[in-house]
N, C-alpha and C positions, 0 to 999 in steps of 0.2 A: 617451498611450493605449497605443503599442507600445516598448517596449526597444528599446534598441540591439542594431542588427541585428549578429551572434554568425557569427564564421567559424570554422567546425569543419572547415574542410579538404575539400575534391573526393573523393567515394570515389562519383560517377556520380550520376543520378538514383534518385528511388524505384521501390518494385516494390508496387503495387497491387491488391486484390484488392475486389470488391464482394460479401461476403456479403448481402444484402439488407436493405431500406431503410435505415434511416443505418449501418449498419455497414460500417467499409471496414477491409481490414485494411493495415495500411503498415509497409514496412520500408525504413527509411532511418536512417545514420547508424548503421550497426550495431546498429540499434532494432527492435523488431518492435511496432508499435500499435496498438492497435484505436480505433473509434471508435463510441460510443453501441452497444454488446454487444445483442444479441437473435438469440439462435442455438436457438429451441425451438420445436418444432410450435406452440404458441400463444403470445397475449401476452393474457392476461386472455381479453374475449370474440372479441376477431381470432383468426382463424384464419392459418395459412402455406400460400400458394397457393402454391408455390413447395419444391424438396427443402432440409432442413434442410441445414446446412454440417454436412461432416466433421469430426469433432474436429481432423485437419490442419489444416485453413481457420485455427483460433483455439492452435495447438499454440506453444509456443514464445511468448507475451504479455509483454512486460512494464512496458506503458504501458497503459492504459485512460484514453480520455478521454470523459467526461459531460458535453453541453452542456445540461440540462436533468432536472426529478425527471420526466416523465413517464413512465408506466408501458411503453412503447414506445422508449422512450434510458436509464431508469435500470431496467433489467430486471434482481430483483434474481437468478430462477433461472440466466437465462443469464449473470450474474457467477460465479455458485457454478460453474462447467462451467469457471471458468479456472483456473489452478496456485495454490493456493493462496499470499498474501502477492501476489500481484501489485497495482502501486501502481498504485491510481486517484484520477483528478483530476474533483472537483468545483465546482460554483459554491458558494463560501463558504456557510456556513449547513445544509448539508447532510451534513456529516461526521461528528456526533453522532450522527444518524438511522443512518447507514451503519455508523459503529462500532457499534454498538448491535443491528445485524443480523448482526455477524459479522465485517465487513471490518474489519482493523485499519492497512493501508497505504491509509490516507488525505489526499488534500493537498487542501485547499481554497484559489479563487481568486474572486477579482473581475473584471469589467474593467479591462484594465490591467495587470491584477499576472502574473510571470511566474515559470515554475518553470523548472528545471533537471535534465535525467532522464541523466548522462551525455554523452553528444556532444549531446544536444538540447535545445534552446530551446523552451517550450511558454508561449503568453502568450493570456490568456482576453482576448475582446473583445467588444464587446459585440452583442446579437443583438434582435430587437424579436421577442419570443414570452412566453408566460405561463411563470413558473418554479416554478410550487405542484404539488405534487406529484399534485394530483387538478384539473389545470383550475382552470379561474376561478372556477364557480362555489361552491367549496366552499372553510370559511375552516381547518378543520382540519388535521393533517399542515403538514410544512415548507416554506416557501414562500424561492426563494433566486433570485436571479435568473436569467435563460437566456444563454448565454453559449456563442459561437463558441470556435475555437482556432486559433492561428496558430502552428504547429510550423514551425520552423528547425535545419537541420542536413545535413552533407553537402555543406552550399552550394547546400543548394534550400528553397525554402517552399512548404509545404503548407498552405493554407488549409481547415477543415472546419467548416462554418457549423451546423451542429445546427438546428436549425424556427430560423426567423426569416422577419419579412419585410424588406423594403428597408431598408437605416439609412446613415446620412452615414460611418458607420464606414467601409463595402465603399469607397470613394470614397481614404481615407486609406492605405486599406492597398492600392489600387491606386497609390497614390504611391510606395510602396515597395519592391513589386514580389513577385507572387507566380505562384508557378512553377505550381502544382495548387489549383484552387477545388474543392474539393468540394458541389456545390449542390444543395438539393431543389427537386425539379420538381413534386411530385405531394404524396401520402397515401396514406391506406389509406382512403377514402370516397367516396362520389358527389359531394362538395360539400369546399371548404376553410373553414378557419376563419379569422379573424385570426391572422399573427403568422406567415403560410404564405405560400411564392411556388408560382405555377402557372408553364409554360412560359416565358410573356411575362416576367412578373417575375423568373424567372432570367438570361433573357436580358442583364435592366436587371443584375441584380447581377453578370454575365459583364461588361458596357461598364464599370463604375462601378471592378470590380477591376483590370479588363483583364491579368488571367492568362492563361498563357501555353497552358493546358487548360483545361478544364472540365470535370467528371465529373459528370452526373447522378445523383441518389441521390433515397432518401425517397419509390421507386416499389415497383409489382410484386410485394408482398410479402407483404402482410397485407390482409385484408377480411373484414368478419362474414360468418357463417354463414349460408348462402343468394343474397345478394348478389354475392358473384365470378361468378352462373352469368347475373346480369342483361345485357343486350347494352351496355348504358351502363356499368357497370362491367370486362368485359370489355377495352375500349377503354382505361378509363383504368388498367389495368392495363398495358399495353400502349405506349401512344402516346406518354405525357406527354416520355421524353425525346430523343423522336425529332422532335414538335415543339419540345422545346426546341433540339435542335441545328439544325434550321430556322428557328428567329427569330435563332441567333446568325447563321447565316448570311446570314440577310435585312438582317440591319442591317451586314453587309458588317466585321465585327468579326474581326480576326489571331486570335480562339480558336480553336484545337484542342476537338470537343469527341467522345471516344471513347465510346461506349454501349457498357458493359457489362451481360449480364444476370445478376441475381442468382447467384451463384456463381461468376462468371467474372472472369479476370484481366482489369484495366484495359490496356488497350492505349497505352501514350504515346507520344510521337515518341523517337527515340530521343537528342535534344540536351538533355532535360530536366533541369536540375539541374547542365547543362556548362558552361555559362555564366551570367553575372550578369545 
């Protein structure tokens, strides 16, 4: 499922930024990467409850990773807002669609298969969420599977899971050893769907990796219009990864788990990435 694990040399841990919901910005390995881009007052009919990132936040790109076509990870506006010719990585099957709207550095992947970006190792794995561009329910647009990433380089791993829920994967790639989980705890909704972890089930994917952080992500960010001002939304604006860092702690688990809020730099320990 994973490659063999790729020694690019000690140059310290990553330096992490949470621009909001899946979006993390990472620079490791003399790389700067983004992940699942949405950097614009909307995403369709969601709204951004939260201030937009500075063009700083996304300045300087040169990796893009897409774990999914949804309109909230493959956001095609907030693609166009990065430098032009930046290479982004898709789940196989979706590359046509994307050249076809403009982008021409395109790499497509599977589970399993891995690319090469420079000093880094990026290897697609696999994720349990819907990969069709519009949801389940509709059979039109391209449909390609959903698919996590396991970024190596610098002598740290970055794990960033994209919508999933639980899969036997997290379990293999804790055999192996990963420095930074990036995990969703939340949505943009009152309710989750299939294919989604709340708190508790991040938790289980925290035990199951047993990475050596945890970063909450896929909160705080987005909600239709009207509904962010409800008192049950409100909260789960708010809460989700503050209980999740209380179940990891409940279940007495060696993760680090730093909450960051939308815009703000990830806080790690400072032994991240120093050791194997």
């Amino acid at each position: 499922m994973v490659g063999p694990s790729v020694d690019t040399g000690r140059v310290g841990g990553p330096h992490l930024e949470f621009l909001g919901h899946s979006t993390v910005r990472v620079e490791l390995a003399g790389h700067t990467v983004l992940t699942d881009p949405v950097l614009t007052p909307r995403v369709g009919p969601l709204q951004r409850v939260v201030p937009v990132p500075a063009s700083e936040a996304y300045a300087g790109v040169d990796l893009v990773l897409i774990s999914h076509l949804h309109g909230d990870h493959l956001h095609l506006p907030s693609l166009r807002l990065l430098r032009p010719g930046t290479r982004v990585v898709v789940p196989r099957g979706a590359g046509a669609w994307l050249r076809s709207r403009g982008f021409g550095n395109v790499t497509e992947v599977l589970p399993g298969e891995a690319v090469t970006h420079g000093a880094l190792r990026v290897t697609a794995v696999p994720a349990a969420h819907s990969g069709h561009r519009w949801g389940p329910r509709l059979t039109h647009g391209p449909d390609t599977p959903a698919v996590g990433h396991l970024v190596q380089g610098g002598g740290c791993t970055v794990y960033a899971a994209g919508d999933t829920g639980l899969t036997d994967a997290m379990s293999l790639l804790g055999g192996r050893g990963v420095d930074v989980a990036l995990l969703p705890v939340w949505g943009w909704g009152l309710t989750l769907g299939p294919g989604h972890l709340d708190p508790a089930g991040a938790a289980e994917a925290a035990a199951r990796l047993r990475a050596r952080v945890a970063v909450p992500v896929h909160w705080g960010t987005l909600a239709l219009p009207g509904v962010a001002r409800r008192p049950l939304m409100r909260r789960l604006l708010t809460e989700p990864p503050h209980e999740f860092a209380a179940a990891v702690a409940g279940r007495g688990l060696p993760t680090a788990v730093p909450v960051a809020e939308p815009g703000q730099p990830v806080m790690l320990p400072a032994d991240v990435g120093t050791t194997s």
